[in-house]
C-alpha positions in Angstrom: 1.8 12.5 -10.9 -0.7 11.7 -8.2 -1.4 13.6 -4.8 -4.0 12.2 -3.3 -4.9 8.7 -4.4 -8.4 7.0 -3.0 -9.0 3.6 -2.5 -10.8 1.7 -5.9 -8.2 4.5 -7.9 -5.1 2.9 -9.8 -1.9 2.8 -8.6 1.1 2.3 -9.9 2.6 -1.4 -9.0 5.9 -3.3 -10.2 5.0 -7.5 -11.1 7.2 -10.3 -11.4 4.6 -13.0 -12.8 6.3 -13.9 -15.9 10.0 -13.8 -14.7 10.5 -10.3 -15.9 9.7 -7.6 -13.4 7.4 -4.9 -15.3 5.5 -1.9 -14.3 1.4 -2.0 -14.4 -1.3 -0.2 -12.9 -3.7 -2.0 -10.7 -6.8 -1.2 -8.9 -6.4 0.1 -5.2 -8.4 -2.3 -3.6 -8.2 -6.2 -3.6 -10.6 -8.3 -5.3 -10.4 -11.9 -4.4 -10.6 -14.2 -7.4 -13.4 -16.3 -5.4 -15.1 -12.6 -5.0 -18.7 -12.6 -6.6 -18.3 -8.8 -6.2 -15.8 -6.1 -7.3 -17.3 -4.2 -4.3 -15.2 -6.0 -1.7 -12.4 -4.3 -2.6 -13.5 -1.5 -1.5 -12.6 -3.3 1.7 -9.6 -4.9 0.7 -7.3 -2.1 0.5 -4.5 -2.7 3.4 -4.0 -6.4 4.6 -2.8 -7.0 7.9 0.9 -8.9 7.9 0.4 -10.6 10.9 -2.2 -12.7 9.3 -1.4 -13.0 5.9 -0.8 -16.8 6.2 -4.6 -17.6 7.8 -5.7 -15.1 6.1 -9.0 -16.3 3.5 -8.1 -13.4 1.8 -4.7 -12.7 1.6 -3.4 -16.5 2.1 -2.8 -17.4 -1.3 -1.7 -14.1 -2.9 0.8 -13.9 -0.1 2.1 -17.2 -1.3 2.4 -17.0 -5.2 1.1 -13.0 -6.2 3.3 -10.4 -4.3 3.8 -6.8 -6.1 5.5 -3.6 -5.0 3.4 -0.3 -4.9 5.4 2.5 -6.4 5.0 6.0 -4.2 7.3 8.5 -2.6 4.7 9.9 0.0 1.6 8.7 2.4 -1.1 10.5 4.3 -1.9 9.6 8.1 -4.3 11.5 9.5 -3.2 13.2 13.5 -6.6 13.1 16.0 -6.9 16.3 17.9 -10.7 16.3 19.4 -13.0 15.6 16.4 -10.3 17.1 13.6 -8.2 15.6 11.8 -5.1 16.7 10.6 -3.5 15.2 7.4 0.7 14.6 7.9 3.0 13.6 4.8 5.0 10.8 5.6 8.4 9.2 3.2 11.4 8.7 3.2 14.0 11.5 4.1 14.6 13.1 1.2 11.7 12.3 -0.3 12.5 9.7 -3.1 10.7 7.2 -4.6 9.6 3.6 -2.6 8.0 0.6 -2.7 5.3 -0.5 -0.2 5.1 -4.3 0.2 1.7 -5.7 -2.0 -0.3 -8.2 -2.9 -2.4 -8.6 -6.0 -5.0 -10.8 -7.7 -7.0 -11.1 -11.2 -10.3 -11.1 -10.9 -13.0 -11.9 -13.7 -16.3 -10.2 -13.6 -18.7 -13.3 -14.6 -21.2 -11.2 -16.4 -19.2 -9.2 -18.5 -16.2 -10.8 -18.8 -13.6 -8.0 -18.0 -10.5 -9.1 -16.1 -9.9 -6.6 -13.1 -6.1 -6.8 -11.5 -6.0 -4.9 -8.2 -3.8 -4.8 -5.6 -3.4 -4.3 -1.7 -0.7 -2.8 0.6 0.7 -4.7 3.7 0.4 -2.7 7.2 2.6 -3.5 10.1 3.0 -2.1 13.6 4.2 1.7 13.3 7.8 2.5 14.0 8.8 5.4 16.6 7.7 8.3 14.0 4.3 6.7 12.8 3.3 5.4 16.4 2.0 9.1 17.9 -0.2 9.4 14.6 -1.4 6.1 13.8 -1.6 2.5 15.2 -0.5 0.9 12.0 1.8 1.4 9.4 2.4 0.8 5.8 5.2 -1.7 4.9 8.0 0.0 3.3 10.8 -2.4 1.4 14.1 -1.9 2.1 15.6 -1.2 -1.9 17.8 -4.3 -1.1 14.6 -6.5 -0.2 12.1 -5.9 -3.0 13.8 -8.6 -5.4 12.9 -10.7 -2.9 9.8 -10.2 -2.4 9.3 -10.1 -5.9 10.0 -13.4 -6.5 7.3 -15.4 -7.2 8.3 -18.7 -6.6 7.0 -20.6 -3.7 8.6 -19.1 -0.8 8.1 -19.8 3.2 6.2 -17.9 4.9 8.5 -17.0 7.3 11.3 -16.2 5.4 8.9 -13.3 3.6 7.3 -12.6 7.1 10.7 -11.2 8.3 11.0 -8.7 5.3 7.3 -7.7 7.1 8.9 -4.9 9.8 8.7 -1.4 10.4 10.3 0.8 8.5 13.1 2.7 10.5 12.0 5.5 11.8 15.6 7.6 11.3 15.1 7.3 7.3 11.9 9.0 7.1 10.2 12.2 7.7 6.8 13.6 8.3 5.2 17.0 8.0 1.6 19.0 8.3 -0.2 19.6 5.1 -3.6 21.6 4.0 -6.9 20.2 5.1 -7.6 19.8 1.5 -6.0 16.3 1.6 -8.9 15.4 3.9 -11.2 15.1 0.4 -10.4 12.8 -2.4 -11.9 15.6 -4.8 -8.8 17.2 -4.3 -5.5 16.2 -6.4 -2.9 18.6 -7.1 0.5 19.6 -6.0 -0.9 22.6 -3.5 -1.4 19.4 -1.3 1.8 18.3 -0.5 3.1 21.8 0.8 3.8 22.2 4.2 0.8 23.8 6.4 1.0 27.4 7.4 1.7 27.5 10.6 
């Protein structure tokens, strides 16, 4: 188990790239196979799905390397003033998902090492993101992630409509402790609700 997870950290993903869908952990972050630098991942971490298909970047994964990023919880962070307040947000009830994602294997040219990492699509929020945060992560309907799975060539479009808000109905959101404002911090005293 993992409770607060930082960006260049692995994270669980499910791949299709062989015909057989099988768990793997990847690097948080996508490195580009054309990168000349791991560092850029450190960049790469959501990609936008309204421009996946210009997208440098994101164009070619989009097309042929889609994954599912395993999770049953996020953190967005709530603005008041200058603080900022950390809210838990899944799905009602709080069972296991799959964010839509993109990954890529990248080869470091000096040492060799092959590096898979990964990326997670964001979309506009739905009604219970949108007072939080401008932007939400793209949660798969169970019914959709074969789909996107599927690594043969697909159209764009037909994967751009699986790109949509989650509905708002089927999740939930709560306050938690400050202490998921630092990545030092990574135990289950995160997750419980915020004294009032």
């Amino acid at each position: 188990p993992r409770y607060n997870i930082a960006p260049g950290q692995q994270v669980l993903t499910v791949v299709d790239d062989d015909g057989m869908p099988r768990p793997e952990f990847m690097r948080w972050g996508l490195i580009s196979f054309w990168a000349n630098d791991e560092k850029i991942g450190n960049r790469m971490i959501n990609a936008r799905a309204e421009t996946l298909s210009t997208s440098a970047a994101f164009k070619e994964a989009f097309q042929r390397r889609r994954c599912l990023v395993i999770a049953d919880g996020f953190y967005e962070w709530w603005k008041e003033g200058k603080t900022r307040i950390p809210q838990r947000i899944g799905l009602r009830g709080w069972d296991l998902f799959a964010f839509a994602g993109l990954w890529e294997s990248w080869r470091n040219k000096e040492t060799g090492e092959r590096v898979r990492s990964c990326s997670i699509i964001t979309c506009k929020p739905n009604e219970l993101i949108e007072p939080i945060h401008d932007r939400m992560p793209v949660i798969l309907p169970m019914e959709a992630e074969a789909d996107w799975l599927d690594g043969g060539a697909r159209k764009p479009e037909e994967l751009q409509r699986l790109l949509v808000p989650y509905p708002a109905d089927r999740m939930e959101a709560y306050e938690v402790s400050t202490l998921a404002n630092s990545v030092k911090n990574d135990g289950p005293e995160l997750i419980g609700q915020a004294a009032s």
